[in-house]
N, C-alpha and C positions, 0 to 999 in steps of 0.2 A: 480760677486757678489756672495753670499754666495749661498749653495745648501741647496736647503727646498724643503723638502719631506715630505707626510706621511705614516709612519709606521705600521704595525699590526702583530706581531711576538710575540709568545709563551702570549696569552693573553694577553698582555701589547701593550697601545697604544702610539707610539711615536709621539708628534705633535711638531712642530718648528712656528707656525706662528699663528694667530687669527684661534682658531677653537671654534667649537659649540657642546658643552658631550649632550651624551643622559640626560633624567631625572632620569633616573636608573641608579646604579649600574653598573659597567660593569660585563660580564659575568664572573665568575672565572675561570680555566684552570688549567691543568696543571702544573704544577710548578717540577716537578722532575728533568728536564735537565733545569741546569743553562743560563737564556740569557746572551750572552757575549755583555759588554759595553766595548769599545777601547778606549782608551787615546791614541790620538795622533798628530803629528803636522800638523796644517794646513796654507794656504794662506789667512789672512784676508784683502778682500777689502770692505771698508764702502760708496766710490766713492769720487768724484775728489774733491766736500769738505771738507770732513776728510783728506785729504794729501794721501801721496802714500799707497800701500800694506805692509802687514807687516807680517810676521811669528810669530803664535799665538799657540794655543793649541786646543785641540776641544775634545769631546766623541762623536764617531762614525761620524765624521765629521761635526760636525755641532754646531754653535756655535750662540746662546746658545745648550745645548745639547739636546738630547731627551728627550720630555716631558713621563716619564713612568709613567704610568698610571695605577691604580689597585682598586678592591672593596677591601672594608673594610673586615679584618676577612680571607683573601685569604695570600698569602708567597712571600716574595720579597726573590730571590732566583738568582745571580747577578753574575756572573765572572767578573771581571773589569783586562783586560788586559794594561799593559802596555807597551806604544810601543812610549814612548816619552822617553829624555835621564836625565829625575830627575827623585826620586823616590817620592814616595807618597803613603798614603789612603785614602779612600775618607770617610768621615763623613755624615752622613744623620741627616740635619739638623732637629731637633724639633722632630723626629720621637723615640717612647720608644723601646727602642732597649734592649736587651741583652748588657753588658760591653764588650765583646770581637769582639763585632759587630759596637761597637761605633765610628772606623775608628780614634782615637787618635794616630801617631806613638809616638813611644817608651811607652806610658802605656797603651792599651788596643791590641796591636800590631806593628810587626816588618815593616816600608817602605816595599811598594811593590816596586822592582829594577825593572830598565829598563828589557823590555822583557821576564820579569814575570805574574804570575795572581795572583790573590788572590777572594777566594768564598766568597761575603755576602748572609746568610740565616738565614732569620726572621722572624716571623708574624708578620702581620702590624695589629699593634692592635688600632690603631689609624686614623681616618678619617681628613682630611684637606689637606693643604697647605702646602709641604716639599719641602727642596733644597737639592742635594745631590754637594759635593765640595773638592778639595783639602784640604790633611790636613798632615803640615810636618814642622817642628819648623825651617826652612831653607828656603825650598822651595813653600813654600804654598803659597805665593805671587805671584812667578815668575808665575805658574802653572796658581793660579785662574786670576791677571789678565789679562794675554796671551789669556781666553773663556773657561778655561777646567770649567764646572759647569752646572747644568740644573735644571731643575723644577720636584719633584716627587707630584703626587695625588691621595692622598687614598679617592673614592666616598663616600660622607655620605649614608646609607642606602635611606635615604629620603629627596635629595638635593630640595631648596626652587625652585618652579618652574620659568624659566628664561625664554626669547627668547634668549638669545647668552650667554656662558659663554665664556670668553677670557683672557686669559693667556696673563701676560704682565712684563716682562723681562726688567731691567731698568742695565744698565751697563756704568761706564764714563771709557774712553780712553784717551791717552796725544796725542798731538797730534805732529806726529813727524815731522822734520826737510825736507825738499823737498831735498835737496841734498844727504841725505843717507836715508832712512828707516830703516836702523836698527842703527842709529845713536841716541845720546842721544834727549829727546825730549822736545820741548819748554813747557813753561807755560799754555800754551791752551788746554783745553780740551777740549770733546764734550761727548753726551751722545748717546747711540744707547739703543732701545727696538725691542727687538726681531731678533738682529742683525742687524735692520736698523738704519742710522742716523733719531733720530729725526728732525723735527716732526713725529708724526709715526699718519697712518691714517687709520680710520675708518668708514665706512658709514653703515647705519644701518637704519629699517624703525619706523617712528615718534611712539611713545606712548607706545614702548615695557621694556623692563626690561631688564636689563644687570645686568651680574654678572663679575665683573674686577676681577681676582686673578693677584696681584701687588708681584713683588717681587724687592728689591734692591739687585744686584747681583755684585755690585761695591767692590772690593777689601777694600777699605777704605773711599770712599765716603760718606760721611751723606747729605742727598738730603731730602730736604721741598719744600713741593709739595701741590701746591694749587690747587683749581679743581674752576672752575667758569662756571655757565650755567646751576648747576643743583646742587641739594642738595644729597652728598655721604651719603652713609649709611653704617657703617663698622659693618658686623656680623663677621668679626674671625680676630683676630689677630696674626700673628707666626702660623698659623693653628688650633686654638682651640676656640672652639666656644665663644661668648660674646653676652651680651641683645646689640640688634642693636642699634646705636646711630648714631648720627651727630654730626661729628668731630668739633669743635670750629675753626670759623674763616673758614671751608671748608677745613683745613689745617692738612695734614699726613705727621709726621717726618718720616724716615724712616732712620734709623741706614744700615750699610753693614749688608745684611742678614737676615732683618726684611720683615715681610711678611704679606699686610692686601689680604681678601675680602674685598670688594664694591659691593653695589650694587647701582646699578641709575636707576631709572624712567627720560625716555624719557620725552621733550618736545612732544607737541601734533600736531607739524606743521611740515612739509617740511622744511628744510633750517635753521635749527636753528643749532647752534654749544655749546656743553662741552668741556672745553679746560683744563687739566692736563698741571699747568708749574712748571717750578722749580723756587724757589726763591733766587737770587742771591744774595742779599742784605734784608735792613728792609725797602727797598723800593719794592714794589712788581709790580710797572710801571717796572722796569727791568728785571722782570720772566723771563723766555725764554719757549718757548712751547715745551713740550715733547711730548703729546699725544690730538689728533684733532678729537675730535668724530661729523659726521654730522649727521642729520635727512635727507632720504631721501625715496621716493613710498609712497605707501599706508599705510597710519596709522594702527596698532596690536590693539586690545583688549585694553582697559583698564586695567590692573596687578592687581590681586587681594591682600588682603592687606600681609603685609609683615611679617612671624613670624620668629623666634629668629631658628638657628639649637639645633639639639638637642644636650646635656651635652656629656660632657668626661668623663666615668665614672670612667677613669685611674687618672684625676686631683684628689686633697685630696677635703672633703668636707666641712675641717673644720682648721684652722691653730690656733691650741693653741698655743698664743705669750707669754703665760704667765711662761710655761713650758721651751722655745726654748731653743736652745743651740744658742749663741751671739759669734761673733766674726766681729771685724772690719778691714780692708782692706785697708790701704792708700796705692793709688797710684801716683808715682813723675815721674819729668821729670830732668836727671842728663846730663848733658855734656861732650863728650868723646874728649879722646886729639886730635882725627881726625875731631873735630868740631861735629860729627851726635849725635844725640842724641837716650838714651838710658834709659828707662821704667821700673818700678821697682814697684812689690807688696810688700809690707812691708819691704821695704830695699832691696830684691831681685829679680836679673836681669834673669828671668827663664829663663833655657835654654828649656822647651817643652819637656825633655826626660822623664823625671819621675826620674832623680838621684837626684834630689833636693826634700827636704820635702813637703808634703803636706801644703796646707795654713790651714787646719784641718782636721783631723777625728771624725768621730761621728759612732753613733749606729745605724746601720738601723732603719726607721721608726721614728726619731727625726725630730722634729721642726728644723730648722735653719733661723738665722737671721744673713744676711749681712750687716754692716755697709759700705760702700761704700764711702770712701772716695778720692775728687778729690783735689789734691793739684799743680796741672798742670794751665796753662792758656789755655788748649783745650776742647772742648766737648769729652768725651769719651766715647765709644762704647762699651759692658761687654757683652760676650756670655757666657753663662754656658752652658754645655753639660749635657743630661741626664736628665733634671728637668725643669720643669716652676715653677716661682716666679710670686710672687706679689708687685707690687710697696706700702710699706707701706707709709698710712699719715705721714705728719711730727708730730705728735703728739702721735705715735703708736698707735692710735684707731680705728685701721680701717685700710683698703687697697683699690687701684685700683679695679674695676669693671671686671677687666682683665687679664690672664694670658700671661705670656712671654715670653721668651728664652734668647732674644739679651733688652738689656737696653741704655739710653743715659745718662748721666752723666753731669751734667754743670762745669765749668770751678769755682774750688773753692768754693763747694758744695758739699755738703752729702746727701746721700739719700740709704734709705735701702732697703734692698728684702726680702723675705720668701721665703720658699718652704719646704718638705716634704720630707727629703731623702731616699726613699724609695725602694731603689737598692742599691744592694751591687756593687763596683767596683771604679776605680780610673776612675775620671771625671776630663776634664780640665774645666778650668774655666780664660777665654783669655779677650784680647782686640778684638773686632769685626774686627777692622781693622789689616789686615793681616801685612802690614807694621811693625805696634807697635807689633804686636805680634811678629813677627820676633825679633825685637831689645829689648827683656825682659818682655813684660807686656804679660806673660803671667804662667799660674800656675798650680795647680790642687786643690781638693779635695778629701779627701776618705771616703768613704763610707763602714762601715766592720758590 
């Protein structure tokens, strides 16, 4: 089975499996000599359900990777060794980076080659919920769904008081063939959290507070996911804060790479169960259980009442749409003579280098507004790097309650974004799923 450890090196804490953060901050450190994080290959066994073992990817062994951990306002300060045979960067999802820190190859940096390194140093100016991941207009597939990928978290100064916070890793797999393992793989897949096959379990004591940080770490999976037994409460979305709410229907979409908090209030009894399924259909008797949380011991405290975290002071605090610089987006689904299909931002099949034009330029500090157009019969998944948007109303009067990263797109459907471009630097601007992104849906923007 997999190896889960925990870690505590150069201030950063690495965790792999259900743990529980102080209510503080963690201490700062150090940061002058870079931690080295390894890419490298590993043996993934999920057990005799999942089918045979398979040769996968990992950082620092461990897959999902290590959770690194740091206070808000301290240096992420990272050698990332490669020691696997593709090349790659790694992106630090949702996190405000510098442009030459933003792990895009070919426009904010060259692939890191086998058996090279490459330093990321940054401030983390930002508190939440990051993923750090492959990123390579080739390879970035092969990489992230093989495990190379982990969870980063920046402590808010003053996180809501919890009895457990728990990290929870959501990843689908195909499931291969029993006569080869490294042979093509059937129709079936399954899902693993935290490197286990689901169901993944928890036992916890009656009337306490949890805080879930959820991440979908599926290459290209979009996974709807019900939660039944208790009422969620989503404070942060992609890692940045939101007024707490209850999700319609108990129900969180979750795009590749999207990232909420939860928090749940415990039933009050022994023996009761919260059950996180995914929904397979618009029949929801067919879910399948991902995550099993039980009541058990002595009942906690009653949890005092719940307030919102505090503001990004990095997010804009005002989006004049009236000003914006507009530009729209259609993306198609085209047929190649070898039957695969092949993705296209307005006409064009990116190839991720940066030798193709920007989808626009603008003036630092401009309004923009994306028209998003899907002209596809798929859901689509839209990552921008560098910025959070706003899902505008359909009537431009207004916006989402919420900031984003990664968006979902309906099949034959428009729907636009804001944001505030507010860094200079060439930003991609892709398909969530790595797949599509590979085969053209994906692009950039510049920022000057």
């Amino acid at each position: 089975m997999l190896n889960r450890r925990f870690i505590l090196s150069g201030g950063i804490a690495a965790l792999c499996d259900v743990f529980t953060l102080p209510t503080v901050s963690a201490q700062s450190a150090d940061y002058s000599q870079p931690r080295i994080l390894r890419a490298g290959k590993i043996e993934l066994d999920f057990g005799p359900d999942a089918g045979p073992k398979r040769i996968g990817y990992a950082f620092d062994g461990l897959m999902p990777g290590p959770v690194l951990r740091y206070a808000k306002g301290t240096e992420l300060n990272i050698r990332v060794q490669n020691d696997t045979d593709l090349p790659f960067a790694v992106h630090w999802q949702g996190l405000h980076v510098p442009n030459d820190m933003d792990g895009a190859c070919g426009l904010t940096q060259e692939p890191i080659a086998p058996l090279n390194g490459y330093t990321y140093r940054f401030p983390l100016r930002d508190s939440g919920l990051f993923a750090y991941r492959p990123d390579h207009p080739q390879y970035a597939h092969q990489l992230h769904a093989g495990g190379l990928f982990g969870l980063l978290i920046v402590d808010e100064p003053h996180p809501p008081p919890v009895d457990r916070d728990i990290a929870l890793v959501f990843s689908d797999w195909p499931r291969l063939a029993t006569d080869d393992a490294q042979s093509a793989a059937t129709n079936d897949h399954f899902i693993t959290l935290n490197g286990e096959l689901a169901p993944y379990q928890v036992i916890t004591e009656p009337c306490g507070r949890l805080r879930l940080r959820l991440w979908n770490a599926s290459a290209d999976h979009i996974m709807m996911v019900i939660v039944e037994g208790a009422a969620p409460i989503v404070i942060a979305i992609d890692g940045q804060p939101t007024t707490p709410f209850e999700p319609a229907r108990h129900l969180l979409p979750f795009a590749p790479g999207t990232r909420f908090d939860v928090i749940l209030d415990l039933p009050t009894h022994e023996h009761e169960t919260i059950l996180f399924k995914l929904r397979q259909t618009g029949d929801d008797t067919q879910a399948v259980t991902l995550l099993r949380i039980t009541t058990q011991g002595m009942a906690r405290a009653a949890p005092p009442p719940l307030n919102a975290l505090e503001d990004n002071f990095l997010l804009p605090t005002d989006l004049p749409l009236a000003r914006a610089f507009r530009r729209d987006i259609i993306i198609e689904e085209i047929k190649k003579s070898d039957g695969q299909s092949a993705w296209t931002m307005n006409g064009v099949e990116g190839q991720g280098t940066g030798d193709d034009k920007p989808l626009l330029t603008v003036a630092r500090g401009s309004t923009v507004v994306l028209g998003l157009i899907n002209k596809t019969d798929s859901v689509q998944s839209l990552h921008l790097h560098g910025f959070y948007s706003r899902l505008l109303h359909a009537l431009d009067d207004g916006w989402d309650p919420y900031w984003r990263d990664t968006f979902l797109l309906a099949p034959h459907k428009t729907s636009h974004i804001a944001f505030v471009a507010d860094t200079i630097g060439k930003w991609r601007f892709a398909s969530g799923s790595l797949t599509q992104a590979a085969r053209g849906l994906t692009s950039w923007i510049e920022v000057v």
